[in-house]
N, C-alpha and C positions, 0 to 999 in steps of 0.2 A: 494265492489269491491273484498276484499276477497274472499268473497265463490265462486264470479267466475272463479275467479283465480284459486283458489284451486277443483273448479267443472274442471277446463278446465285443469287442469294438469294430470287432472283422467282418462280422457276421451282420451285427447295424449297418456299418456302411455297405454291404456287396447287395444284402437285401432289404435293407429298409432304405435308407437314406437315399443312397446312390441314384437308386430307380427315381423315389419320390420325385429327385430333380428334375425327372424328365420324363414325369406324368401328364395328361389329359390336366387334373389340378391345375398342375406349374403353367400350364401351358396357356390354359384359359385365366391364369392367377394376373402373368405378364404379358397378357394378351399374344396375338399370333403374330406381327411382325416382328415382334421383341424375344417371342419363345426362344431361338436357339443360341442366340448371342448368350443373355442375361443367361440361360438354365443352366450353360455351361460354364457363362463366371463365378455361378455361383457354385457350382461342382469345384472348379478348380480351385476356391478358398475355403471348401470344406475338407478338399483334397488333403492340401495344406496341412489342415491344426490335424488330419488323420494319419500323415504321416509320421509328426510332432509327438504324438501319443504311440505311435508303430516303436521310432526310436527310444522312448523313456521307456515303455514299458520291455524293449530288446536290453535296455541298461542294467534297470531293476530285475532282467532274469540271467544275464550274468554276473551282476554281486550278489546274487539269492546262491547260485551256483558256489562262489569262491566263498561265502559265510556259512556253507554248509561243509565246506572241505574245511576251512580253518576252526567252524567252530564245535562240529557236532563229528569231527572225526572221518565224516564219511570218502570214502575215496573216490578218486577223479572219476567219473563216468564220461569216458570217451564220445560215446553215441550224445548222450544228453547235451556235453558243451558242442560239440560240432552243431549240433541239432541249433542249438541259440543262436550260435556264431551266424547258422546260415541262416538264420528267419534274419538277425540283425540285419547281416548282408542286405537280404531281398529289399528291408526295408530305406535302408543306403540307395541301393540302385531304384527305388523308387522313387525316395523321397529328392535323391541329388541329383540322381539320373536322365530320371524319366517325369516326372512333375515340373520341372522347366523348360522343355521343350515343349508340353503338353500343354504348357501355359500360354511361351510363343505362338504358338502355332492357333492356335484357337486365335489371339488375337490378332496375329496377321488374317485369319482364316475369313475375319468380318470388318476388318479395318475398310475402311470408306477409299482411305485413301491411297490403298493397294492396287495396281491391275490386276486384272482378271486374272491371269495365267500365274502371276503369284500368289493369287488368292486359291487360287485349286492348286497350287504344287503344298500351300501351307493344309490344304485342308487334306491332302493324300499324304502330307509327311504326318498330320494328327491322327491319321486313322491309323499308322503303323504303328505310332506310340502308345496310342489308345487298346491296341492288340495287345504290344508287349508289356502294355500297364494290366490287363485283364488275366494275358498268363502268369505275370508274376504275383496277385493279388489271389489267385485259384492256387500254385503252389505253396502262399504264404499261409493262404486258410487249413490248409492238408497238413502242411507243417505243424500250425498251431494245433488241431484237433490231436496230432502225433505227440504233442508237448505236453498239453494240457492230461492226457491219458497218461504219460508217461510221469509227471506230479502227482497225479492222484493214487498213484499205483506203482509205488519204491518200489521195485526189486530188491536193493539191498538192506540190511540191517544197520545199525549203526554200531559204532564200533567199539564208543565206553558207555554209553549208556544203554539201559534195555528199554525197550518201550514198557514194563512192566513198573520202573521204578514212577511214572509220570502219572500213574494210577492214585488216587486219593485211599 
């Protein structure tokens, strides 16, 4: 139930949310000289509680992992923990990495009290965070849909119990 969880939170934010922010809506919501400031404060504090939920739900898929080796027998599946470790990972370097720079820099990007020439060097160093926040949010959805597949559909059996004894 995790990783759908965590698939389906991916999926909210890349095509529901995300965009909404920075719709025609939004735009006309917070009027036009206020549009690009506010849409993207508010992205970045939705960012936020989505990264918050990226990490819990990277936690609860590796103690889902280590309660299945210690409790149901099953042995260590290499591919599967690498696979978590690296969605964790993504979500690390997004959430530690790349969501506080993404945050500066937006607010330098419209700060009043910025020159100009810092104000475009902050809005060209957002666009390359903003990149590497997109590429790494496209491999974390791949990874999840990879995950999510790979839960739904063990490969192996377990090892003292049969799935025939869980039958009524």
């Amino acid at each position: 139930m995790n990783a759908a969880v965590w698939l389906g939170a991916a999926v909210f934010f890349t095509v529901g949310a995300g965009p909404a922010l920075f719709s025609p809506d939004m735009r006309r919501l917070v009027g036009e000289n206020n549009f690009p400031y506010f849409s993207g404060a508010i992205d970045q504090i939705v960012l936020t509680r989505y990264f918050h939920l990226q990490l819990a739900c990277g936690i609860v898929a590796l103690l889902h992992l280590l309660a299945e080796w210690l409790y149901l027998g099953r042995p260590a599946r290499k591919f599967s923990l690498s696979l978590v470790v690296g969605l964790l990972a993504l979500a690390l370097i997004g959430g530690k990495g790349l969501q506080p720079g993404l945050k500066e820099f937006h607010r330098r990007q419209y700060a009043v009290n910025v020159p100009p020439a810092q104000r475009e060097a902050a809005a060209k160093s957002f666009r390359m965070y903003d990149i590497a926040w997109q590429f790494v949010n496209l491999v974390m959805l791949g990874g999840l849909v990879v995950y999510v597949w790979r839960v739904a559909n063990p490969s192996d059996t377990l090892r003292f119990v049969s799935p025939v004894k869980f039958r009524g």
